[in-house]
PAZAPA-4460 file (N, C-alpha, C; in steps of 0.05 Angstrom, whole numbers, plus 32768, in hexadecimal, padded with zeros to 4 digits):
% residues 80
    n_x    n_y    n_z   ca_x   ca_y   ca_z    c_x    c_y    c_z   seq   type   mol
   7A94   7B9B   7B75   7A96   7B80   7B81   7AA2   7B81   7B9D     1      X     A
   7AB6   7B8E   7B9E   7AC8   7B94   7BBA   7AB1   7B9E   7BD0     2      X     A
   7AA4   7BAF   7BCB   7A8C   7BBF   7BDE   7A7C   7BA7   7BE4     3      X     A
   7A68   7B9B   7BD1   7A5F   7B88   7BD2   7A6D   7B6E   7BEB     4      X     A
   7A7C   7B6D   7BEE   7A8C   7B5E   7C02   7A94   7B69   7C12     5      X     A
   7A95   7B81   7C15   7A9F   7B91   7C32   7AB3   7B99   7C36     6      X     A
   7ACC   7B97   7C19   7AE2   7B98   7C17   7AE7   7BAE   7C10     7      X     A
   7AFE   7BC4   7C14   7B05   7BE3   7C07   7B20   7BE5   7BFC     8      X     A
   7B1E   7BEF   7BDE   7B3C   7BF7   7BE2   7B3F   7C19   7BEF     9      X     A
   7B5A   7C13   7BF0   7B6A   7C2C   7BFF   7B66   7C3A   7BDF    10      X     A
   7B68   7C56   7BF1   7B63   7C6D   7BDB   7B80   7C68   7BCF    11      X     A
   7B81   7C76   7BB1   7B9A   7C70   7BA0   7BB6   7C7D   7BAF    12      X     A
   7BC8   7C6C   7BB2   7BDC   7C6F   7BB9   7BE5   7C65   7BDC    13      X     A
   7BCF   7C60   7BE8   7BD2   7C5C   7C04   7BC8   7C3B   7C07    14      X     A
   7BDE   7C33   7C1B   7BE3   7C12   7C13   7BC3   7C10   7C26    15      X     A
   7BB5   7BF5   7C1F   7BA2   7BE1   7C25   7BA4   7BD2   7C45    16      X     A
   7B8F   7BD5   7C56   7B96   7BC2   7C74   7BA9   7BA8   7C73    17      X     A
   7B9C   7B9B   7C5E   7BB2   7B89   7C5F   7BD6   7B91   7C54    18      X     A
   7BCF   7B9F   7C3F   7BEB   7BAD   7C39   7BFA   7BB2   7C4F    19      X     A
   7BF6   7BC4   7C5A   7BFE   7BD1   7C75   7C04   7BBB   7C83    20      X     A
   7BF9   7BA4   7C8A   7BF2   7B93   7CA1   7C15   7B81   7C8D    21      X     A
   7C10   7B85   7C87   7C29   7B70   7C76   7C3B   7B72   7C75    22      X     A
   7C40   7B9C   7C7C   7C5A   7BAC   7C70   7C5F   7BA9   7C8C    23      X     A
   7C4A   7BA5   7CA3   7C59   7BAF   7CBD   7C63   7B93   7CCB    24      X     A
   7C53   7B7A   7CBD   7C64   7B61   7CCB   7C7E   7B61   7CBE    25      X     A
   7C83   7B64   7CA5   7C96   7B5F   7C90   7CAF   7B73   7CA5    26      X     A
   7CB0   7B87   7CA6   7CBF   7BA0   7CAF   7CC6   7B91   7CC6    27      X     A
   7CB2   7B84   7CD3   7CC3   7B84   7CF7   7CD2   7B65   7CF1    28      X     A
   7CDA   7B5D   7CDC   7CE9   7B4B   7CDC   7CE3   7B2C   7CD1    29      X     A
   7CC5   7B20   7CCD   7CB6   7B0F   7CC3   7CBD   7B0C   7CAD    30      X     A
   7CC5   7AEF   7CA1   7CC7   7AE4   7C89   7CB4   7AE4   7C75    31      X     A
   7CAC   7AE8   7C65   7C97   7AE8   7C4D   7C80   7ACD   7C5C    32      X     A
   7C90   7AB3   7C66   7C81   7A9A   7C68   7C79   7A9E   7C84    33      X     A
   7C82   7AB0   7C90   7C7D   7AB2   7CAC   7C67   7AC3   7CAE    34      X     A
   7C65   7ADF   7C9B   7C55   7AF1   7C9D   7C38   7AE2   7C94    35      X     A
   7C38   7AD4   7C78   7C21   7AB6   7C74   7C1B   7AAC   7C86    36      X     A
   7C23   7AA8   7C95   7C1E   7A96   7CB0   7C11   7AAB   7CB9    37      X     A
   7C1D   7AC2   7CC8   7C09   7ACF   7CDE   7BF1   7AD9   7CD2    38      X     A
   7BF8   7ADD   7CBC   7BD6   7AE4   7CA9   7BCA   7AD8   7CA1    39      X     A
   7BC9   7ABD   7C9C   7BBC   7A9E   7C92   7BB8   7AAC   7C77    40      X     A
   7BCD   7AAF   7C67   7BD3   7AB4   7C4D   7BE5   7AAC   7C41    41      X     A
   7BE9   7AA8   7C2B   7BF9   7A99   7C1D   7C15   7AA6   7C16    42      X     A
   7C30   7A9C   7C16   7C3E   7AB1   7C0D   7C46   7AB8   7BF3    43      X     A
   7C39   7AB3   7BE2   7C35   7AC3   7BC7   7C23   7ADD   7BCE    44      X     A
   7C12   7ADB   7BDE   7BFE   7AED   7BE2   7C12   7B03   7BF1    45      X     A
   7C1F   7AF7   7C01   7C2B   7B0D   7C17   7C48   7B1B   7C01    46      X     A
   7C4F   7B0F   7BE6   7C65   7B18   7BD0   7C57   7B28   7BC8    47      X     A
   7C39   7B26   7BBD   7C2C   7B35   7BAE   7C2D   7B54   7BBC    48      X     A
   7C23   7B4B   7BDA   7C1D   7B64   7BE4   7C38   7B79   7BEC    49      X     A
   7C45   7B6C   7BF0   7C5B   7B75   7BF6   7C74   7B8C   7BD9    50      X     A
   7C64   7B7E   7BC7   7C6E   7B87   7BA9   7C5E   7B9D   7BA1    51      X     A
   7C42   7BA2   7BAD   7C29   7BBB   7BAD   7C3B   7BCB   7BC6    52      X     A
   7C3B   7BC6   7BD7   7C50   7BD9   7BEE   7C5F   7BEA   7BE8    53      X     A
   7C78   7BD8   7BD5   7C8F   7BE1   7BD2   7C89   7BFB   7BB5    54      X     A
   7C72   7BF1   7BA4   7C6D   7C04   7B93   7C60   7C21   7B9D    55      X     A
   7C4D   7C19   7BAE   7C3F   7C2F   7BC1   7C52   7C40   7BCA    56      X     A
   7C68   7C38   7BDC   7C72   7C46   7BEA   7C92   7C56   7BD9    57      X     A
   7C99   7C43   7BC1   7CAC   7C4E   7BB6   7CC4   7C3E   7BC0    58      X     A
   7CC1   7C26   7BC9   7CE3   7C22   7BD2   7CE0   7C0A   7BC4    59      X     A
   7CFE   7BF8   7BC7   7D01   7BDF   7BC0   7D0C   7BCF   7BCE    60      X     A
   7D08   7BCE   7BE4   7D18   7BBC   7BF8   7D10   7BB9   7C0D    61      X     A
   7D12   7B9B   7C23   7CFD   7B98   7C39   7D11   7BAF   7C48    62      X     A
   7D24   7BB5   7C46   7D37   7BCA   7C5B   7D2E   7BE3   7C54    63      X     A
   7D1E   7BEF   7C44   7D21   7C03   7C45   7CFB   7C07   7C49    64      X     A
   7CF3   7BEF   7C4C   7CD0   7BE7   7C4C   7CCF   7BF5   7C72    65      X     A
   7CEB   7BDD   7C79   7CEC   7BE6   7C9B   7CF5   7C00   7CA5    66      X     A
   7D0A   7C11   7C90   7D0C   7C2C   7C9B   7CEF   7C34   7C99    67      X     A
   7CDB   7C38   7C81   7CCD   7C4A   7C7D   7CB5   7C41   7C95    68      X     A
   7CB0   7C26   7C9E   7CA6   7C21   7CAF   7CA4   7C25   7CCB    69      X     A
   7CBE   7C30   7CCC   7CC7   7C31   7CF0   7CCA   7C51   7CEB    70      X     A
   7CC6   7C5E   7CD4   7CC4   7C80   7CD4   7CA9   7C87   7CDD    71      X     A
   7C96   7C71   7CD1   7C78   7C76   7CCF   7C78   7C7F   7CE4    72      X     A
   7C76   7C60   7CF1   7C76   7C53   7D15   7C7D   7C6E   7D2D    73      X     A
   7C98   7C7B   7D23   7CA0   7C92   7D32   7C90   7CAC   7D37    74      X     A
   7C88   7CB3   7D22   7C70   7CCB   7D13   7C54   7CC3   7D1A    75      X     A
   7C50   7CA2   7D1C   7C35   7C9E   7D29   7C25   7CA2   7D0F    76      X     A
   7C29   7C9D   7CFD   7C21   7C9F   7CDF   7C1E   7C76   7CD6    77      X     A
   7C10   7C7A   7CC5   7C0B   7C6A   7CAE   7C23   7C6E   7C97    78      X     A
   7C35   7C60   7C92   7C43   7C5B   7C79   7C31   7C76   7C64    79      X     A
   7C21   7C6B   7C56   7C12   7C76   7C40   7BF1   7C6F   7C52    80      X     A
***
């Protein structure tokens, strides 16, 4: 169904465009309702994604979402 629409998931274990797109507004300081806003998404949607993140990546906290994000950023890497 996803193909069919043009949509992909990320291979197992490596977060999704939007994932990513969510982890990196969230990290630079954006409120859950704020990050909804810049995405014209809802913020249940941006909790959900944000709860796939934190499993992906192994942490539990938006502070430690922003270390692992500003490590990426340094390395010039993708999170996952």
């Amino acid at each position: 169904m996803l193909t069919r629409l043009g949509l992909r998931r990320a291979p197992r274990g490596e977060l999704t465009a939007t994932e990513r797109r969510v982890a990196e507004l969230a990290a630079g300081g954006l409120t859950n309702r704020e990050v909804a806003v810049a995405l014209f998404i809802s913020p249940k949607t941006v909790e959900a994604n944000l709860a796939r993140v934190y499993r992906k990546l192994g942490i539990a906290s938006r502070a430690e979402l922003g270390a692992r994000m500003a490590g990426a950023a340094v390395v010039g890497k993708h999170p996952m």
